[in-house]
N, C-alpha and C positions, 0 to 999 in steps of 0.2 A: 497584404494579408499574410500572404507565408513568413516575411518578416518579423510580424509581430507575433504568430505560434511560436515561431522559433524561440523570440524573446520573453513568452509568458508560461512556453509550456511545461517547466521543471514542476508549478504548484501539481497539477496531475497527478506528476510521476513520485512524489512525497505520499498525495493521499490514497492511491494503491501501492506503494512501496513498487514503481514497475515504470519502465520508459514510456510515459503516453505517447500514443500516435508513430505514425512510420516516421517522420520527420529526424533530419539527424545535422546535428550542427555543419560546420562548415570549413574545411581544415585550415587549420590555423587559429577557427575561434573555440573558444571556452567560455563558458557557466559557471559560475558559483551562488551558493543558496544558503541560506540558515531556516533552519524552522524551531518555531516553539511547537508541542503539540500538549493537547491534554484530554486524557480519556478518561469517561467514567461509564460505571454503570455498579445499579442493583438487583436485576433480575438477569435471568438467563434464559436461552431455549432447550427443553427437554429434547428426550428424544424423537417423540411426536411432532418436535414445532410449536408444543405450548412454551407460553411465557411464565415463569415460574419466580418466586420472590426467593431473595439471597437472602435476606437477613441479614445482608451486610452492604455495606456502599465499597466500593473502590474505586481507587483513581490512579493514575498514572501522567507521569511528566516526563516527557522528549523532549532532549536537544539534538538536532539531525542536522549535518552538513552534508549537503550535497556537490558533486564537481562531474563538469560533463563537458569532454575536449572532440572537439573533429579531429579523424587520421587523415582525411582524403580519401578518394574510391567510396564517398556515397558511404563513407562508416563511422560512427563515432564509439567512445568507451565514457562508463557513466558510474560513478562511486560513491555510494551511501555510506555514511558512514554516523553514529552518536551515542547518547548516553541518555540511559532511563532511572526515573527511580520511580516505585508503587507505594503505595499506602495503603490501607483497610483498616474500616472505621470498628468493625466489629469480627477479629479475624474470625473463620471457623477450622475447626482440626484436619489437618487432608484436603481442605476446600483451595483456603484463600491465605494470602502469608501478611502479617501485619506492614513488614517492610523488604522489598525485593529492587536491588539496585545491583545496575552494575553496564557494563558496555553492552548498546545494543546487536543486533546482528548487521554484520559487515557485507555490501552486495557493490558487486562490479557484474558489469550487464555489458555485452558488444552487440550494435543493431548497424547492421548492414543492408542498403538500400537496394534494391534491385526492380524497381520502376518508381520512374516519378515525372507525370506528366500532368492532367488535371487531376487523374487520382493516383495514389504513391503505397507502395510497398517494402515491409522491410523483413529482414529476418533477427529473429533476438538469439542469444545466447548468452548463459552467464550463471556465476555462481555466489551462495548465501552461506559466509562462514557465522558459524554461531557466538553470540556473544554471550558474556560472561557470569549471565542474571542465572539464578535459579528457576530453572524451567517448569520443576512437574505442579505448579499452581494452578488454578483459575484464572486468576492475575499475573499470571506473567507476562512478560513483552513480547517473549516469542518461543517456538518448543526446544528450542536448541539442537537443530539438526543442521548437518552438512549439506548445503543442495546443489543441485544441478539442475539448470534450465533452460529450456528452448521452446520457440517459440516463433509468430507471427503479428505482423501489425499491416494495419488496411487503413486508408484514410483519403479523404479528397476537402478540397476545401475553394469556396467561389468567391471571387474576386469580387464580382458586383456584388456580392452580399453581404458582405465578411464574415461570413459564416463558414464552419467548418465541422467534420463526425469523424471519428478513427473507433477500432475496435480492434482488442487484442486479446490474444490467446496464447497461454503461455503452460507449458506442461511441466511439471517440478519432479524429479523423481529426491526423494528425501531417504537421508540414511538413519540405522539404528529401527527400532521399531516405530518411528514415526511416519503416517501413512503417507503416502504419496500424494499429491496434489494437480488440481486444472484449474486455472484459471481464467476468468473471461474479461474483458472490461469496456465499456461501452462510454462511447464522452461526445457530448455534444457542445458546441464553442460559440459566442459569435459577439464582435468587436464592436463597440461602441463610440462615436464620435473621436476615432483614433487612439484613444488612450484605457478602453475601458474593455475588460476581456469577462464576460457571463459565460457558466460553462453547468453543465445538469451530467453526475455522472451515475451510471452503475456499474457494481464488480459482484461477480458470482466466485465464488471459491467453493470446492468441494472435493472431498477424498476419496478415495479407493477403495477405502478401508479403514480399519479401526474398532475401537470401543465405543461404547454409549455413554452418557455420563452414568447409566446405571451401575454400572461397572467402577463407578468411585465411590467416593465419600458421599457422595450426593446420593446415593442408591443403593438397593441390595443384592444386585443381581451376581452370579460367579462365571468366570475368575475373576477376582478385586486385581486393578490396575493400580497402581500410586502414582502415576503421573499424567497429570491431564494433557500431554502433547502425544498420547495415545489415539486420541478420541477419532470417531470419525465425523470430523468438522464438515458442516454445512451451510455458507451463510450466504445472505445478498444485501449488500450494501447499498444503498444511494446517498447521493450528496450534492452537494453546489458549492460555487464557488464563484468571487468576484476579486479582479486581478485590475491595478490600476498602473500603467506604466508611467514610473516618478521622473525617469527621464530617458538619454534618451537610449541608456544601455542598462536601466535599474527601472524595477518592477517591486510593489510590495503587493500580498495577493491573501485572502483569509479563503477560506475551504473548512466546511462544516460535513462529517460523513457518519451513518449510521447504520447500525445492524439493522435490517428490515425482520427479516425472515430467515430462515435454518432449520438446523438442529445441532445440539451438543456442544452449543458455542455463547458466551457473553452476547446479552443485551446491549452492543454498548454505543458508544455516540462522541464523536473526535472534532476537538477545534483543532486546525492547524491555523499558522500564522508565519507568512514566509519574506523573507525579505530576498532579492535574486539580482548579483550583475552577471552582465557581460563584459568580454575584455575590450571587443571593439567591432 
């Protein structure tokens, strides 16, 4: 069973942009991942948590590679790295941009193991250089800030069951006026006739601080912000996910994730589509 997380669990860590589970490759092995993703949505959440109509549809297109090598000492290092482009069917002034492309944000993560017996502990550290997209949208890919992060992962996983839970926690301190960040993430797994990986996830994000969206273009309220990687974002995601392993060092895995609930953040809802080897 721990074999096979090791070998399925990069889709996870794509669909929270974050290393799922305490688990960490093995030194000397290595991961590589491609994903397609595509995001849309038409409403938003105000500041209450209502759902509120755009008037406009957007969408968004990733290309993400990921790579994830063991050091040895129970630690590995893990590298995001792709390219976005956005669309918008009806742009609006201050809102939403008709077309925003450009390199997305760049993340190297270290997670260092420090128990691992039926259940396993790690420690995360790691940073998110901004990529090249125009940030102050609605539709952007990401706010374009420098980060820093640290963090925790918990996980156990039963052998007669093939069944496995991790949950992580990851604290972002973010530069420039963009607010600070916590993150939570919750995943439940469990293997199927050797080759089939079911997984139910949630992720909570939420800031420190911030604007409201009333404080943009969407609102009236003062002082007017012009960029919406101000806001003070609130969301809870859930999602699923089924992971098939093609053989016996490659895995292709689809992962559907959406906004539930917030505030001052897109309505939105994400295909990923992952293709994943191992070296050996």
């Amino acid at each position: 069973m721990k074999k096979i997380i090791s070998a399925l669990i990069f889709v996870a860590a794509i669909s929270s942009v974050a290393a799922a589970g305490p688990w960490v490759q093995e030194k000397g092995r290595s991961q590589f991942a491609l994903t397609t993703a595509y995001t849309h949505f038409n409403t938003y959440l105000n500041p209450d948590g209502n759902e509120k109509d755009l008037d406009d549809h957007a969408r968004r297109l990733e290309f993400l590679a990921y790579y994830n090598a063991g050091l040895g000492n129970d630690s590995d290092v893990s590298v995001l790295a792709g390219y976005s482009t956005t669309s918008s069917r009806d742009p609006i002034p201050g809102v939403t941009s008709h077309r925003i492309r450009g390199i997305s944000d760049l993340s190297v993560r270290y997670k260092k193991q420090i128990h691992n017996k039926h259940s396993a502990i790690a420690l995360i550290a790691g940073v998110r250089i901004p990529g090249s997209y125009d940030e102050q949208y609605l539709n952007s890919p990401g706010d374009g800030s420098f980060d820093f992060e640290a963090g925790a992962s918990f996980g156990e996983y039963y052998r007669e069951r093939n069944f496995y839970y991790s949950a992580d926690a990851i604290y972002r301190v973010r530069t420039g006026s963009t607010p600070d960040e916590l993150e939570v993430d919750l995943e439940i797994g469990r293997v199927f006739a050797d080759v089939w990986l079911a997984r139910a996830l949630v992720s909570r994000i939420s800031c420190t601080d911030g604007y409201s969206t009333a404080h943009t273009a969407l609102g009236t309220a003062q002082p007017r912000v012009e960029s919406f990687s101000y806001l003070n974002k609130d969301k809870v995601k859930i999602g699923a996910g089924l992971t098939r392993q093609t053989g016996r060092l490659s895995s292709v895995g689809f992962t559907v994730f959406q906004t539930s609930t917030g505030s001052n953040v897109p309505k939105d809802r994400t295909f990923y589509l992952t293709y994943s080897v191992q070296n050996k």
